[in-house]
NUMAR-422714 format. One record per residue (C-alpha): residue number from 1; x, y, z. Coordinates in nm, 3 decimals, decimal comma. Layout:
// NUMAR-422714
+-----+---------+---------+---------+
|  nr |       x |       y |       z |
+-----+---------+---------+---------+
| NUM |       X |       Y |       Z |
...
+-----+---------+---------+---------+
//
This chain:
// NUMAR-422714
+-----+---------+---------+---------+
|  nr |       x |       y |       z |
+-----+---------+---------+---------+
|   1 |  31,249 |   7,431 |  15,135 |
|   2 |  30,966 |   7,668 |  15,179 |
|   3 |  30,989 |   8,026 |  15,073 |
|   4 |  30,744 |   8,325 |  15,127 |
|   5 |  30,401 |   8,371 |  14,924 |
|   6 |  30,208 |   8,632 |  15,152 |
|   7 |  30,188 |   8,832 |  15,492 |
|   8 |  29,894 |   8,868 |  15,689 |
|   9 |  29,754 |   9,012 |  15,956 |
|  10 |  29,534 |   8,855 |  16,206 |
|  11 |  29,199 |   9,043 |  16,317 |
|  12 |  29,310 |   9,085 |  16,650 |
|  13 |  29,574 |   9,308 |  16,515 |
|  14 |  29,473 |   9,634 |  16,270 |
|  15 |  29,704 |   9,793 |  16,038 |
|  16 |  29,741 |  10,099 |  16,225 |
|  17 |  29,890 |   9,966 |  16,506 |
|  18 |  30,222 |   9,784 |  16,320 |
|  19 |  30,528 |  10,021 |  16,406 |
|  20 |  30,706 |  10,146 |  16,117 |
|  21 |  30,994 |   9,894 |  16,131 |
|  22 |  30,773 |   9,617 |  16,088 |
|  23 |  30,609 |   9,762 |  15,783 |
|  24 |  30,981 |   9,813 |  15,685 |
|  25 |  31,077 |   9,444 |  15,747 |
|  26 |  30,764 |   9,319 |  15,569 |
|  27 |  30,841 |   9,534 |  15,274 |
|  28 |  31,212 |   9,367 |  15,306 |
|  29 |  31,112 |   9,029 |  15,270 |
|  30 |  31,061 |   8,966 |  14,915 |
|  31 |  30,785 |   8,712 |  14,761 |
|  32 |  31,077 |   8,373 |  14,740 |
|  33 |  31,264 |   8,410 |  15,041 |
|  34 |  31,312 |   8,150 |  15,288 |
|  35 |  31,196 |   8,093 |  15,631 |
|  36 |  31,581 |   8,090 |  15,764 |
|  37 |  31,620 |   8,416 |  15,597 |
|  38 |  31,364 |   8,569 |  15,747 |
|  39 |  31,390 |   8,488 |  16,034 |
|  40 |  31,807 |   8,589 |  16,031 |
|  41 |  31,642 |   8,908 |  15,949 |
|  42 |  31,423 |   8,984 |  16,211 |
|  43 |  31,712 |   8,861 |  16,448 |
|  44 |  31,953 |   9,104 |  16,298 |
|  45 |  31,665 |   9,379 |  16,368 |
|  46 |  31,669 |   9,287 |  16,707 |
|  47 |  31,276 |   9,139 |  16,645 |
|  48 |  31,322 |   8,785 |  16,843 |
|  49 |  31,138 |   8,601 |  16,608 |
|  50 |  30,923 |   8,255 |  16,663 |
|  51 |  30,781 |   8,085 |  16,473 |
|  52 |  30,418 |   7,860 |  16,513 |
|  53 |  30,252 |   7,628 |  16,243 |
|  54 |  29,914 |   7,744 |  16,220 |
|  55 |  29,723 |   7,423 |  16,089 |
|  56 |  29,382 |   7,542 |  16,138 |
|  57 |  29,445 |   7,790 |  15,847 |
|  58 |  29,541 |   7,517 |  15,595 |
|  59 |  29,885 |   7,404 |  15,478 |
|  60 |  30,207 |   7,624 |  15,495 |
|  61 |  30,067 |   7,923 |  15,741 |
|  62 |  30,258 |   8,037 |  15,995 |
|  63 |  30,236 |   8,244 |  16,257 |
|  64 |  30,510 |   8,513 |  16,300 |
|  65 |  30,563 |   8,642 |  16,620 |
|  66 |  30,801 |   8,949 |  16,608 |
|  67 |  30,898 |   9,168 |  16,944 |
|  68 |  30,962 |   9,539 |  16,823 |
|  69 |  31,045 |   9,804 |  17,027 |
|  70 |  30,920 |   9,619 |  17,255 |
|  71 |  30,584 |   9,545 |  17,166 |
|  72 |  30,409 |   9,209 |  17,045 |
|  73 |  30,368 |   9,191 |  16,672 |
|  74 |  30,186 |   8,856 |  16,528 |
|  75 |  30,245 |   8,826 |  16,146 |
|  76 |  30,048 |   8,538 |  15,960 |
|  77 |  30,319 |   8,366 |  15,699 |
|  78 |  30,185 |   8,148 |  15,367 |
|  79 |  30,487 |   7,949 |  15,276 |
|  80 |  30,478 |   7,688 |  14,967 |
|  81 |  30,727 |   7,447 |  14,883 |
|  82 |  30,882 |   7,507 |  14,540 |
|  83 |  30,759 |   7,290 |  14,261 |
|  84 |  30,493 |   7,198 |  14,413 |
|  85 |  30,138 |   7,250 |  14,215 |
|  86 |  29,960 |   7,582 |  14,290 |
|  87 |  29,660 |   7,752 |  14,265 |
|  88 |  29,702 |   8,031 |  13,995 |
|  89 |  29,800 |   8,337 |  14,140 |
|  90 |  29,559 |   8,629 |  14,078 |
|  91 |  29,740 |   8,945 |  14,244 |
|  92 |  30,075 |   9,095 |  14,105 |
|  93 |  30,415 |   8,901 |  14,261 |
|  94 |  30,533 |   9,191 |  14,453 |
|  95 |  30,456 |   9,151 |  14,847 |
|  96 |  30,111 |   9,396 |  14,867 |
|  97 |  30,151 |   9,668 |  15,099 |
|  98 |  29,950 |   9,610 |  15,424 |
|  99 |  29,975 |   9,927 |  15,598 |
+-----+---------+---------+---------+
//
């Protein structure tokens, strides 16, 4: 099963303009938790998630698409399969703040 490495955000979509509840849901999801997770997540938020594999960008990216308050939010996902060999990781393990 695949869990969560990273968030991004695509260029088409600064910072500034992510509402504060989907700062607050990015924060939530912790570095290790599964795609069904997050996505129960957003749907308990009321965020109608979907979910697109975004191949172009390389293995295990996703695209995120979130509704909140009623406004399109696109999240870029890296998911990795546990086990699995990995580059080293060279930024702490805590999900970075994007906004």
């Amino acid at each position: 099963m695949e869990r969560l490495e990273s968030f991004g955000l695509p260029d088409s979509f600064p910072a500034y303009l992510m509402p504060a509840a989907g700062a607050q849901f990015v924060r939530d999801c912790v570095k290790g938790i599964g795609r069904a997770d997050m996505t129960r997540m957003a749907r308990d938020r009321g965020f109608m998630p979907s979910w697109k594999r975004l191949t172009h960008l390389g293995p295990g990216v996703y695209g995120l698409s979130l509704t909140i308050d009623r406004m399109g939010v696109p999240l870029m996902v890296r998911m990795s399969e546990p086990g699995k060999t990995q580059k080293p990781v060279t930024r702490p393990s805590e999900q970075p703040s994007l906004f």
